[in-house]
PARO-971076 format. One record per residue (C-alpha): x, z, y; residue in one letter. Coordinates in steps of 0.02 Angstrom, whole numbers, padded with zeros to 5 digits, always signed. Layout:
XZYa ...
REM end
This chain:
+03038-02485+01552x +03034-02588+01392x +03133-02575+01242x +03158-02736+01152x +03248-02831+00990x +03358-02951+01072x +03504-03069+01011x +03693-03032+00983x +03718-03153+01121x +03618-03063+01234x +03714-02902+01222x +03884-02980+01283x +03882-03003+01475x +03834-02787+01477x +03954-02776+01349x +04087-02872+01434x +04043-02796+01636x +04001-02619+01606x +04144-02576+01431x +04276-02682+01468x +04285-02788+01658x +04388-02936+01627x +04374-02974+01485x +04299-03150+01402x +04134-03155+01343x +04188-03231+01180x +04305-03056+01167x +04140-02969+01163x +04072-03032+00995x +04094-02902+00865x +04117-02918+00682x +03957-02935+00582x +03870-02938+00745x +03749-03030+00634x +03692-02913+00504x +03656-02796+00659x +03479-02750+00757x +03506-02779+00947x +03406-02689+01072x +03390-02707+01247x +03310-02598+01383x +03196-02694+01505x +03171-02635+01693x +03051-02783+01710x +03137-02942+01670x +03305-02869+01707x +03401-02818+01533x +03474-02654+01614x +03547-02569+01440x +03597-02623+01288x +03649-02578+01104x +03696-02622+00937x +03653-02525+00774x +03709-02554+00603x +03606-02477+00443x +03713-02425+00304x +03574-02415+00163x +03689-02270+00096x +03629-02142+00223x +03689-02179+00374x +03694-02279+00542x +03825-02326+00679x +03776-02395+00856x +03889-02463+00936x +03920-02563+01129x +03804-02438+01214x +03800-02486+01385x +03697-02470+01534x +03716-02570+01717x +03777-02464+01854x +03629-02483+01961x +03519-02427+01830x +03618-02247+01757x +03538-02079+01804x +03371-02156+01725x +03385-02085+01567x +03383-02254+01468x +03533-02241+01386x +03439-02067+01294x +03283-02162+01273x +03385-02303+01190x +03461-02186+01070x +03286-02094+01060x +03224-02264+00982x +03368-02290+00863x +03361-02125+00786x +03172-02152+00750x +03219-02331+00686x +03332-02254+00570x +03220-02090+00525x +03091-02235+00449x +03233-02317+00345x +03261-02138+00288x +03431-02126+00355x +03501-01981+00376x +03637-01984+00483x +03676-02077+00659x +03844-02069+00711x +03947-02196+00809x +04131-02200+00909x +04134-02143+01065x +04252-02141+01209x +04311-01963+01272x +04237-01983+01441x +04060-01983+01356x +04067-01847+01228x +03962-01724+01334x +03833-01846+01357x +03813-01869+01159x +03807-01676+01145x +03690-01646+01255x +03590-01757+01134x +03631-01642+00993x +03762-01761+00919x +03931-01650+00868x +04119-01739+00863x +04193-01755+00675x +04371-01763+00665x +04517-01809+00787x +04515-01926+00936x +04605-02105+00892x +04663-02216+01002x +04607-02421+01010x +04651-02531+01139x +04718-02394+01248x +04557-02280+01252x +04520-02131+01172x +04392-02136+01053x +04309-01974+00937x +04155-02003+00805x +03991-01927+00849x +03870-01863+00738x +03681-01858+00719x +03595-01793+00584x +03415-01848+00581x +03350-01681+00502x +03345-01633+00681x +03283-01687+00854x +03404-01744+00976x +03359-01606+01104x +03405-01420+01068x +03239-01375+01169x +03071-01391+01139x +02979-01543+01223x +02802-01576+01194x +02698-01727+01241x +02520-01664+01292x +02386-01795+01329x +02266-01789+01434x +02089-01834+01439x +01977-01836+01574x +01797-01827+01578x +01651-01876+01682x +01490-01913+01614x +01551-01874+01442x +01657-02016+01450x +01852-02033+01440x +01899-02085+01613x +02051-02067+01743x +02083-02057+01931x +02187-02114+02047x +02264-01960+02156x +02091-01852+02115x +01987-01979+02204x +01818-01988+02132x +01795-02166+02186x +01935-02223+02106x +01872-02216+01916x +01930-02307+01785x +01826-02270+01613x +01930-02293+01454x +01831-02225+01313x +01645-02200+01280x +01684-02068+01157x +01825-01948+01194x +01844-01884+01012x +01880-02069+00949x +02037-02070+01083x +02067-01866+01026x +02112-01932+00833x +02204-02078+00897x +02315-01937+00965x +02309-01822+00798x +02329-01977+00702x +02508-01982+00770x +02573-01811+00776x +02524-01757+00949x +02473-01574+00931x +02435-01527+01106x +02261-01593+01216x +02231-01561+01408x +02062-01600+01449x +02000-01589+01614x +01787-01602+01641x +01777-01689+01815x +01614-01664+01823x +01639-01475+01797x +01771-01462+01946x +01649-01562+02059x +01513-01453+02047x +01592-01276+02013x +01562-01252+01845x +01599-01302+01655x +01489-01463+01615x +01555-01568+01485x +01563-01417+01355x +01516-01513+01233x +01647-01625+01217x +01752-01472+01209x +01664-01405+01067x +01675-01592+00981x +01858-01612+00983x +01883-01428+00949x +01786-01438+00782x +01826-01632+00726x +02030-01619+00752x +02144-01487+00740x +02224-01497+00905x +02274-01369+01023x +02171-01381+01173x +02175-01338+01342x +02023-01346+01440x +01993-01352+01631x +01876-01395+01781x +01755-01283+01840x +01800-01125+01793x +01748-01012+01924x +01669-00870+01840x +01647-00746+01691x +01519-00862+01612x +01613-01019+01609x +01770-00930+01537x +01680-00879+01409x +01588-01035+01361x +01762-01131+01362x +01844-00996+01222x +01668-01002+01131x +01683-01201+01126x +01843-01208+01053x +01969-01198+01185x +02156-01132+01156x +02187-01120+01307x +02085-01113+01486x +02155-01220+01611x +02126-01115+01788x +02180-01177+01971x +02064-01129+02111x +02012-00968+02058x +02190-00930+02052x +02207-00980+02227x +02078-00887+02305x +02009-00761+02196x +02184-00723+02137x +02125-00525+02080x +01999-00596+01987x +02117-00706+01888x +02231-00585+01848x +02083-00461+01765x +02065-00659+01681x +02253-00640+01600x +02242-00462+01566x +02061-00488+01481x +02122-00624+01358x +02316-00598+01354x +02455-00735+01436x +02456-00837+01297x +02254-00891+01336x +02297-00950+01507x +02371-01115+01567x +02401-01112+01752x +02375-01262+01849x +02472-01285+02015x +02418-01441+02123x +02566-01458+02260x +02551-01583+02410x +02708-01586+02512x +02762-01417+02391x +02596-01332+02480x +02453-01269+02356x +02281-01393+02364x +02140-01345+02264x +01936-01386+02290x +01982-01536+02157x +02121-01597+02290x +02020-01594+02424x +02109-01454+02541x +02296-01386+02557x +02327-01233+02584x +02466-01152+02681x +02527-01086+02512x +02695-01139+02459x +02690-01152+02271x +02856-01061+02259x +02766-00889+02333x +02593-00959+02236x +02720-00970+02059x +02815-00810+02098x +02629-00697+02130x +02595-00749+01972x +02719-00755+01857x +02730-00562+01932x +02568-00532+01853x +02620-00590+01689x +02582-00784+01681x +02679-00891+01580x +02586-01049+01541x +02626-01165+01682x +02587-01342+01738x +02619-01429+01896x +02550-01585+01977x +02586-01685+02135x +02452-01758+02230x +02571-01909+02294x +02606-01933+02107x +02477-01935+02003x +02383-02094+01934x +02523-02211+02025x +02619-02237+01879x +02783-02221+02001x +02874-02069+01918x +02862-01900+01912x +02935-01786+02062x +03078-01724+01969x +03158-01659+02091x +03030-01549+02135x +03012-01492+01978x +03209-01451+01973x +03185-01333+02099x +03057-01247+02006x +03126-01206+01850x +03268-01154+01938x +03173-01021+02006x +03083-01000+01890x +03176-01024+01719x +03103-00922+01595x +02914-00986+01620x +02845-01118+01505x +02829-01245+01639x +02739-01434+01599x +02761-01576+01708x +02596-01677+01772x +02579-01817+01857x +02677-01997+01899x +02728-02017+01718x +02747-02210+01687x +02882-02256+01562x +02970-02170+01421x +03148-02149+01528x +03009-02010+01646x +02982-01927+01500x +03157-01903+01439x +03193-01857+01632x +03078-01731+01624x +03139-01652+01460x +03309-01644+01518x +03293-01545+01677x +03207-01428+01564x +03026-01432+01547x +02930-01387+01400x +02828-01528+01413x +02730-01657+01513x +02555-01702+01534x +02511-01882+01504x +02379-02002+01542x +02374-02146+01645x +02524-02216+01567x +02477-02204+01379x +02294-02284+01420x +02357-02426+01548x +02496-02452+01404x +02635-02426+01491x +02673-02311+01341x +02641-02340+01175x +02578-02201+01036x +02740-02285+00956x +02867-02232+01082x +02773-02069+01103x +02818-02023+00910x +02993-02018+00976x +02947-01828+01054x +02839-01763+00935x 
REM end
């Protein structure tokens, strides 16, 4: 997915098919079309959703002509479209987003956070009712936070596809410089992940842990070869927020929880890796006949909270997230703090994932093969 400026012109065959069928293009054109910003959202080369905002230097802003193709709905473009405008208008210092919309959308504008003002009117037949946005706020009523990741081997910033060590890609030489690009922006959250460390069975990159942790001030979460008393304590002594813990939790599972009684809830971030919704651990390697349902529910007994999850099939593909999955999850499970991992590849995945209710996603591939862009990633944070 792409968001892009594009002309008046280009906004009027979506205008035209998806608001009002039958109608003339020419019958599309709006007044002072002109002194507007057209944007379009791009599934490849096919314009998919469009929209048309007007800044009012006194404070506020109207869109108007949202409008998304039928084949492309359930995406979540439409919310990353608006997601865009209200940080447009957020830099202009406006305050307030508000447009007209018809009655048969006004839940989807409140689920945004936008509230109706006034009484429905009627115009050509349809029912229309402004909707508000002010820009003090976020457009979600729950908390969604965007949590990089960084992989390391050999010190070195690097990512894999589907946990296969032969499939390496190295990004950065020096994972600090790409750990401020991130603070430079607003991100607050850091999942790093030593490779090396969940190779060979213990913590090895350390000391890029203890770099980041004492050059930036972000919250980090540390995994990969945390099998014993030692390493746990070496990760907390480096700098770590939070340590990242998957195996051990599989099969030393009493020797976990002593770990989350030892160092409180709030120290531990649970890692579930699911192929085919069984439990894998050994970096991938083997599945176990765990389902992560009774894996989520043994734990979350013994007081976890912090949880992420990530598919096997997904991860490194860059072909979506498996939100469905993680539907069924949370609604098990709905009072956990529960992160998506894995598949992310656009901007319209992330605001998937934050409206089935996560608390966040992990995110990697995607930001470093620039499929997302530090810009759009403001948008969350």
């Amino acid at each position: 997915m792409q968001i892009r400026l594009i002309s008046a012109d280009d906004t009027l065959q979506l205008r035209r098919d998806v608001l009002y069928p039958g109608e003339s293009l020419a019958a599309m054109k709006m007044d002072h079309d002109a002194d507007g910003l057209h944007f379009g959202v791009f599934e490849g080369a096919e314009l998919v959703t469009v929209v048309s905002l007007f800044l009012d230097r006194g404070g506020s802003a109207q869109f108007r002509k949202l409008a998304t193709a039928p084949g492309a709905r359930g995406k979540g473009y439409g919310k990353a479209l608006l997601a865009h405008l209200a940080e447009i208008c957020r830099k202009e210092k406006i305050s307030l987003l508000w447009c007209n919309a018809r009655d048969t959308a006004v839940s989807f504008y409140e689920q945004l956070g936008y509230k109706s003002k006034g009484n429905y009117f009627i115009k050509g037949g349809i029912n229309f009712i402004r909707m508000e946005l002010p820009l003090n706020q976020i457009m979600t009523n729950k908390k969604f936070e965007i949590i990089p990741a960084i992989d390391i081997i050999d010190g070195k910033c690097v990512r894999l596809t589907q946990g296969d060590y032969s499939q390496q890609k190295i990004y950065n030489e020096h994972p600090l410089e790409v750990a401020k690009e991130f603070e430079d922006i607003g991100v607050k959250r850091l999942h790093l992940v030593d490779l090396d460390g969940a190779k060979k069975g213990a913590v090895v990159n350390w000391k890029v842990l203890e770099n980041i942790a004492g050059k930036t001030s972000l919250v980090t979460d540390f995994g990969g070869g945390i099998k014993t008393a030692k390493d746990i304590d070496i990760v907390f002594e480096c700098g770590a927020a939070l340590a990242t813990i998957g195996s051990v939790a599989v099969k030393e599972p009493q020797l976990f929880f002593s770990w989350v009684m030892q160092y409180g809830a709030e120290k531990i971030f649970l890692g579930a890796d699911v192929k085919n919704e069984m439990i894998a651990v050994g970096g991938w390697l083997e599945t176990t006949e765990l389902s992560v349902f009774d894996f989520l529910e043994s734990n979350i007994e013994a007081g976890v909270t912090n949880i992420f999850c990530t598919d096997i099939a997904k991860d490194g593909l860059l072909q979506g997230p498996s939100v469905d999955l993680y539907k069924k999850i949370l609604r098990q499970f709905p009072a956990i703090n529960f992160v998506a991992s894995g598949g992310v590849s656009n901007v319209a995945d992330l605001v998937a994932l934050q409206e089935i209710g996560c608390s966040g996603a992990i995110v990697g591939k995607a930001i470093y093969e620039g499929k997302i862009t530090l810009e759009e990633l403001k948008q969350f944070l």
